[in-house]
Kinemage of the C-alpha trace (Angstrom):
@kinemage 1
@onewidth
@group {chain A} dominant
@subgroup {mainchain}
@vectorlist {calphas} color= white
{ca unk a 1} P 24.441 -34.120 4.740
{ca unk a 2} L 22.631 -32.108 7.123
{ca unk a 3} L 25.074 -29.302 8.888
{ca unk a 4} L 25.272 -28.063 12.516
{ca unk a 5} L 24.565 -25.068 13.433
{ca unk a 6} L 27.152 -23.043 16.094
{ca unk a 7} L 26.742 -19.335 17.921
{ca unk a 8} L 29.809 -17.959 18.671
{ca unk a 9} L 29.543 -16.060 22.223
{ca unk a 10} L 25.778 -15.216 22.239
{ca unk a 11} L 24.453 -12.672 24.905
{ca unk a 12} L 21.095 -13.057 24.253
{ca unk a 13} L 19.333 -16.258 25.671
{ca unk a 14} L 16.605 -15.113 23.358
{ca unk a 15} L 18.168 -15.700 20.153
{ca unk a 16} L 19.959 -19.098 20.908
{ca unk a 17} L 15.880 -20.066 21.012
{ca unk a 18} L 14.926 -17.899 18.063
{ca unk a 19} L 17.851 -20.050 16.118
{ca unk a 20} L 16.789 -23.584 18.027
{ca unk a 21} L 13.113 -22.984 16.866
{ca unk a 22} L 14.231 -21.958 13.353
{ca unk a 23} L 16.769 -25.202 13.731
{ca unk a 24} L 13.634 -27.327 14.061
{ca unk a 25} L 11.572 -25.172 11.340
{ca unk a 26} L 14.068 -26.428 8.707
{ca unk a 27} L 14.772 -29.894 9.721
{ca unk a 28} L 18.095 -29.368 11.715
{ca unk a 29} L 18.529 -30.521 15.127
{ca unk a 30} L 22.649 -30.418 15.700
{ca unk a 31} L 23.135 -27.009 17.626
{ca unk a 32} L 27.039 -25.736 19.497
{ca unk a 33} L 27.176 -23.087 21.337
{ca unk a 34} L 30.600 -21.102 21.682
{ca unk a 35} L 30.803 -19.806 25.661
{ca unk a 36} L 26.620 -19.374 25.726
{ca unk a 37} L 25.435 -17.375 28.641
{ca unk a 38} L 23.603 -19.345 31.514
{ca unk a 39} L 19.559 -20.090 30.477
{ca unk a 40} L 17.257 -22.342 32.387
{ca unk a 41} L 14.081 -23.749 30.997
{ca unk a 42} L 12.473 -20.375 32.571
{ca unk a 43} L 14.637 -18.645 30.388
{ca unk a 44} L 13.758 -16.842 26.618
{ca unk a 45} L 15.925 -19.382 25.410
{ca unk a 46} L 13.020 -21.699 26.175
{ca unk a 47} L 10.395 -19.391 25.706
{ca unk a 48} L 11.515 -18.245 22.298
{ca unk a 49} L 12.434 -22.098 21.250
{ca unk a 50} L 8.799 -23.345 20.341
{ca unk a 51} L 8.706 -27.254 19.958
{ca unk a 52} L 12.571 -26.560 19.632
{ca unk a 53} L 12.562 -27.041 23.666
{ca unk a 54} L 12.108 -30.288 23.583
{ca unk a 55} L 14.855 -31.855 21.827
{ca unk a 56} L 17.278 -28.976 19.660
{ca unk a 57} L 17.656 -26.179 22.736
{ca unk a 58} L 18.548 -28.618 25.321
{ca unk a 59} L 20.218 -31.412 23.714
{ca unk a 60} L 23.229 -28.411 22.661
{ca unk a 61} L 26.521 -29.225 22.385
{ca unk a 62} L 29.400 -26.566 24.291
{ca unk a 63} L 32.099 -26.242 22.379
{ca unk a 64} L 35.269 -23.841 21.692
{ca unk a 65} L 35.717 -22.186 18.394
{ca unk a 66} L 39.030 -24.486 18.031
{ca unk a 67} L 37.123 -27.802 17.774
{ca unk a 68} L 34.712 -26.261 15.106
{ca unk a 69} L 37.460 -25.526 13.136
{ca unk a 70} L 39.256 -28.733 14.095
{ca unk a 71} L 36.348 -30.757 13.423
{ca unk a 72} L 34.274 -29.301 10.845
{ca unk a 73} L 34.157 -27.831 7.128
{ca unk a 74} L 33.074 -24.343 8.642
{ca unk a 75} L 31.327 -21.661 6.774
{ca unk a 76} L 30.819 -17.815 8.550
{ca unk a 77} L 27.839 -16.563 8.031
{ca unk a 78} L 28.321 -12.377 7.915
{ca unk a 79} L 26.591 -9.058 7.267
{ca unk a 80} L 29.966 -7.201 6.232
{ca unk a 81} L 32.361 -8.310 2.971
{ca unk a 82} L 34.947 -6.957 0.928
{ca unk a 83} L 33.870 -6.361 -2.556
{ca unk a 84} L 37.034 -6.990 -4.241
{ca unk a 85} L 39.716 -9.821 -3.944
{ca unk a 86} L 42.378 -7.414 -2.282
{ca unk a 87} L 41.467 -8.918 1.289
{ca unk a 88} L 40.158 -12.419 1.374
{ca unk a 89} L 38.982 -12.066 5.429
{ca unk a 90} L 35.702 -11.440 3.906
{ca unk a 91} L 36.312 -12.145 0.410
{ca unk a 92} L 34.901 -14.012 -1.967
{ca unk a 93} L 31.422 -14.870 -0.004
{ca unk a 94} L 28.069 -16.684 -1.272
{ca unk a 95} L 24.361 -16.001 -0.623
{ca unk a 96} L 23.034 -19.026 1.179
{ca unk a 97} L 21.026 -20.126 -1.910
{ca unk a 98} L 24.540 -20.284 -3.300
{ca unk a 99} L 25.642 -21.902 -0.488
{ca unk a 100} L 22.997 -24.637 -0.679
{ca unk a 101} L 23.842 -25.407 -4.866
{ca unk a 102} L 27.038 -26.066 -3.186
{ca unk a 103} L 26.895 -28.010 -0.229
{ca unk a 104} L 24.697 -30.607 -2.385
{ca unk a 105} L 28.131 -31.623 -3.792
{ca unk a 106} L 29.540 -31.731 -0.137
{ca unk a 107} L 29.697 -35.430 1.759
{ca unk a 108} L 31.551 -33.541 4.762
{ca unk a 109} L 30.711 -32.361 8.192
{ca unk a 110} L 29.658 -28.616 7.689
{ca unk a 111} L 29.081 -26.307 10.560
{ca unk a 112} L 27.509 -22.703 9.914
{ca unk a 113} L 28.927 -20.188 12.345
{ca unk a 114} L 27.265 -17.551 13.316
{ca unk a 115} L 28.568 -14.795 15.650
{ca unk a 116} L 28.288 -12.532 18.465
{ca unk a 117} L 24.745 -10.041 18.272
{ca unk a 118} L 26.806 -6.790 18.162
{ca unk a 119} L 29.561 -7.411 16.002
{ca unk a 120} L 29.015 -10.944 14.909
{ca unk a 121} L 32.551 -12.988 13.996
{ca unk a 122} L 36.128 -11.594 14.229
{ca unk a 123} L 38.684 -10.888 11.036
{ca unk a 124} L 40.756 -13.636 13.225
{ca unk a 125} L 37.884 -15.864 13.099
{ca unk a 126} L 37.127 -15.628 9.618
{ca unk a 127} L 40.416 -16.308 8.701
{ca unk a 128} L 40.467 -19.517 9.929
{ca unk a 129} L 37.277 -20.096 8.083
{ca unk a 130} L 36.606 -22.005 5.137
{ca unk a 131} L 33.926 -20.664 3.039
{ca unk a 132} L 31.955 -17.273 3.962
{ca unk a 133} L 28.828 -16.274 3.312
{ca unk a 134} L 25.891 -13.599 3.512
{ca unk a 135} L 22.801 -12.483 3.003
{ca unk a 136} L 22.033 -9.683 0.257
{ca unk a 137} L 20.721 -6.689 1.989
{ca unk a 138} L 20.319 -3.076 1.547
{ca unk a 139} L 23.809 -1.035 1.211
{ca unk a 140} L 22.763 1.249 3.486
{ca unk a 141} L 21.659 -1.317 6.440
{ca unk a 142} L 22.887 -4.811 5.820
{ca unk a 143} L 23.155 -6.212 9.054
{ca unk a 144} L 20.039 -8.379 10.152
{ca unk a 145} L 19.211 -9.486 13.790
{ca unk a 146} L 20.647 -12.521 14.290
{ca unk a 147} L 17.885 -14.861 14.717
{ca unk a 148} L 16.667 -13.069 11.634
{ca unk a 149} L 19.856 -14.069 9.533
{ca unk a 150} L 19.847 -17.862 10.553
{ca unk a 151} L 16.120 -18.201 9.605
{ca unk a 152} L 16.790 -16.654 6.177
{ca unk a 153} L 19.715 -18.735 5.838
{ca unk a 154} L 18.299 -21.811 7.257
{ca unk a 155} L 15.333 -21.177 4.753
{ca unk a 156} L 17.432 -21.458 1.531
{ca unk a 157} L 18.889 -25.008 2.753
{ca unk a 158} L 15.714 -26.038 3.395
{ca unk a 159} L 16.264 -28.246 0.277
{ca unk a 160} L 18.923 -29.888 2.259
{ca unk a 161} L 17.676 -30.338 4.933
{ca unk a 162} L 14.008 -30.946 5.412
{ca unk a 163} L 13.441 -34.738 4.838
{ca unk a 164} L 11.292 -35.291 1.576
{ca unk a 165} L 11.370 -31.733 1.034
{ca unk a 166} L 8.770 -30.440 -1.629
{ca unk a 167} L 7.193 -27.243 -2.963
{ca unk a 168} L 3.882 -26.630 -0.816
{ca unk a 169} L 0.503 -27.714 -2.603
{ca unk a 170} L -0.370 -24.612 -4.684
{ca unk a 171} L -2.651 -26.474 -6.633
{ca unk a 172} L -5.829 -25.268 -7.232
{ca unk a 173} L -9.593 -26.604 -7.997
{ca unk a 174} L -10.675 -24.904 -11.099
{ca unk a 175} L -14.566 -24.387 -11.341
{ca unk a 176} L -16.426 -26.108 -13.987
{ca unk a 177} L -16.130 -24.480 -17.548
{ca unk a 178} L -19.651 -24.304 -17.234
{ca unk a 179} L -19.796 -22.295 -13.990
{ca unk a 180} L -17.195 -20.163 -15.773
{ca unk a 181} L -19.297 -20.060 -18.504
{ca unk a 182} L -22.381 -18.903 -17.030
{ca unk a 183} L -20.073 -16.273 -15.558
{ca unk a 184} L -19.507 -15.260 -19.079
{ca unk a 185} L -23.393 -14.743 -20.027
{ca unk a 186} L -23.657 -12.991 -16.969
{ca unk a 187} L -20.917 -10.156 -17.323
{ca unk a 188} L -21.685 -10.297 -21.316
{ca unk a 189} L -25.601 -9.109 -19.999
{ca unk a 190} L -24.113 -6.833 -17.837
{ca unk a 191} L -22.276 -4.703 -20.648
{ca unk a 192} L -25.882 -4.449 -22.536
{ca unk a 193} L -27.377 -3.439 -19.902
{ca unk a 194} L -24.931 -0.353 -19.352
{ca unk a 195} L -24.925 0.590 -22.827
{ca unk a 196} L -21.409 -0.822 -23.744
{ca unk a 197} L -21.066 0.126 -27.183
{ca unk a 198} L -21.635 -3.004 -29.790
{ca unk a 199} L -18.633 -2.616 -31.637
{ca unk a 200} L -16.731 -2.843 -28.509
{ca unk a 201} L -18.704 -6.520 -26.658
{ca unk a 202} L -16.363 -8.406 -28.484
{ca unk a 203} L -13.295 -6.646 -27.878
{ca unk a 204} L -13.835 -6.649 -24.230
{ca unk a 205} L -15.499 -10.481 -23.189
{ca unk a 206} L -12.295 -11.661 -25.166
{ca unk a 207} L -9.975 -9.063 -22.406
{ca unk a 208} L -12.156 -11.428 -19.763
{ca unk a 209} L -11.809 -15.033 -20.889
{ca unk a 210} L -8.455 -14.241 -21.727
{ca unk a 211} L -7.465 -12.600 -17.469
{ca unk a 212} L -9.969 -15.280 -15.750
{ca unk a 213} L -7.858 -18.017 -18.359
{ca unk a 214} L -4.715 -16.797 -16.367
{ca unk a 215} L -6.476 -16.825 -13.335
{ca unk a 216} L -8.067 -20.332 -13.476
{ca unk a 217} L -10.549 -19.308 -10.490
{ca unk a 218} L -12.465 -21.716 -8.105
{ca unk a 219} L -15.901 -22.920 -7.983
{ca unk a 220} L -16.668 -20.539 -4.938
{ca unk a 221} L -14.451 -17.364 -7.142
{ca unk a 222} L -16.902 -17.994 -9.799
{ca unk a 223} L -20.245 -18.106 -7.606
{ca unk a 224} L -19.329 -15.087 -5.919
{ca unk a 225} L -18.348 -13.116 -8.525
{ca unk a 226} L -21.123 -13.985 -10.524
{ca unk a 227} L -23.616 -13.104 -8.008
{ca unk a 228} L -21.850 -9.704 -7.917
{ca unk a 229} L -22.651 -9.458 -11.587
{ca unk a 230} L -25.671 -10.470 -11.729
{ca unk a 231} L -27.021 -8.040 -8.577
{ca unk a 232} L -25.551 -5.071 -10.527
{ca unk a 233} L -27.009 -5.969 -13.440
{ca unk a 234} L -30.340 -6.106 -11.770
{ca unk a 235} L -29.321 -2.406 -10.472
{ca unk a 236} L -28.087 -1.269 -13.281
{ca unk a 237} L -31.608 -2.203 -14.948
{ca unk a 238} L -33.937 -1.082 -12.114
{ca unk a 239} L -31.800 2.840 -12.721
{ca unk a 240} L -32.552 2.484 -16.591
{ca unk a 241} L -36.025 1.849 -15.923
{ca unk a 242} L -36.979 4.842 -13.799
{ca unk a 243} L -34.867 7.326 -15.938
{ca unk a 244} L -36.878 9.805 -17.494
{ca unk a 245} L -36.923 9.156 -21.557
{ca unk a 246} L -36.929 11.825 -23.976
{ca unk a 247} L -40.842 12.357 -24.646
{ca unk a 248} L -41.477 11.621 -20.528
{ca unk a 249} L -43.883 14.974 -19.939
């Protein structure tokens, strides 16, 4: 089940787009705002929303923090925890992939709150929370922007959330094990022609099948790199035949 997504007190008309947009990156559309300040479509709430203009920014819900809480299984999203379980404001917390192996098991209405841009949610607030979470960051500066944080968090539920959702296309066209091949001959010509030691050709065209193996290049790789063998091998033979041999007067 897809969750909403709620700003508590935002003062930046900005980042209510910047969250809409990333709302509609990740296949979310149910956005609350918590006492928003006033934006009109000539606002950066619109400017900053992308496609998100048309149907997440203005079709936002106003709400109070009471009927989130009310309504809702609600999960605070926040930059500052406790790192033991002597205080439970704050403590224990998930990373949002954590968060998204869990709300898999979930069939209830989930709302991620996010808070205010300069000190984000209350102790009071989070203690009337239900699950809270945050993003790993560096000790020494772990809070993000905010439209930063609900893009990386709205990221890891992508699996969640985006209908159909699947690993992009990665997959590659590998050139013809001829091409490759003729690659091969080519570099293996261009070690005789530099004077590779014998005893090492071996040694080293096995070090090449074996990285270009891994690397499974293209049709195009293979041409190009090719012709970049091949040209210095041309060079490296036109040099060896104007240097001066040992009995040259």
């Amino acid at each position: 089940m897809k969750p909403a997504v709620a700003i508590v007190e935002p003062k930046t008309p900005g980042n209510i787009g910047t969250i809409a947009r990333a709302m509609k990156n990740f296949g979310l559309d149910d956005l609350k705002l918590v006492n928003p300040p006033e934006f009109g479509r000539d606002s950066e709430a619109y400017g900053f929303a992308g496609q998100a203009r048309e149907d997440v920014l203005p079709n936002y819900d106003d709400v109070t923090f009471d009927e989130l809480v009310e309504n809702y299984h609600t999960v605070g999203l926040t930059a500052t925890t406790n790192e033991d379980a002597s205080h439970h404001v704050r403590f224990p917390f998930t990373t949002p992939r954590e968060l998204a192996e869990n709300l898999e098991t979930v069939e209830t209405d989930t709302v991620l709150i996010f808070g205010r841009e300069a000190n984000g949610l209350t102790n009071e607030e989070l203690a009337r929370i239900d699950e809270v979470c945050s993003i790993p960051a560096s000790a020494a500066y772990p809070a993000l922007n905010l439209g930063q944080a609900a893009t990386v968090t709205l990221y890891e539920l992508r699996t969640l959330t985006v209908d159909e959702y699947q690993l992009p296309d990665v997959e590659r066209e590998r050139a013809d094990e001829g091409e490759i091949e003729g690659f091969y001959g080519a570099f293996s010509d261009l070690l005789d022609t530099v004077g590779q030691p014998a005893e090492k050709h071996d040694k080293n065209m096995r070090m090449i099948r074996r990285l270009f193996g891994r690397a499974h290049p293209t049709g195009r790789e293979i041409a190009t790199l090719r012709g970049i063998v091949r040209r210095a091998n041309e060079r490296a033979s036109s040099s060896d035949s104007h240097r001066p041999r040992r009995n040259d007067t």
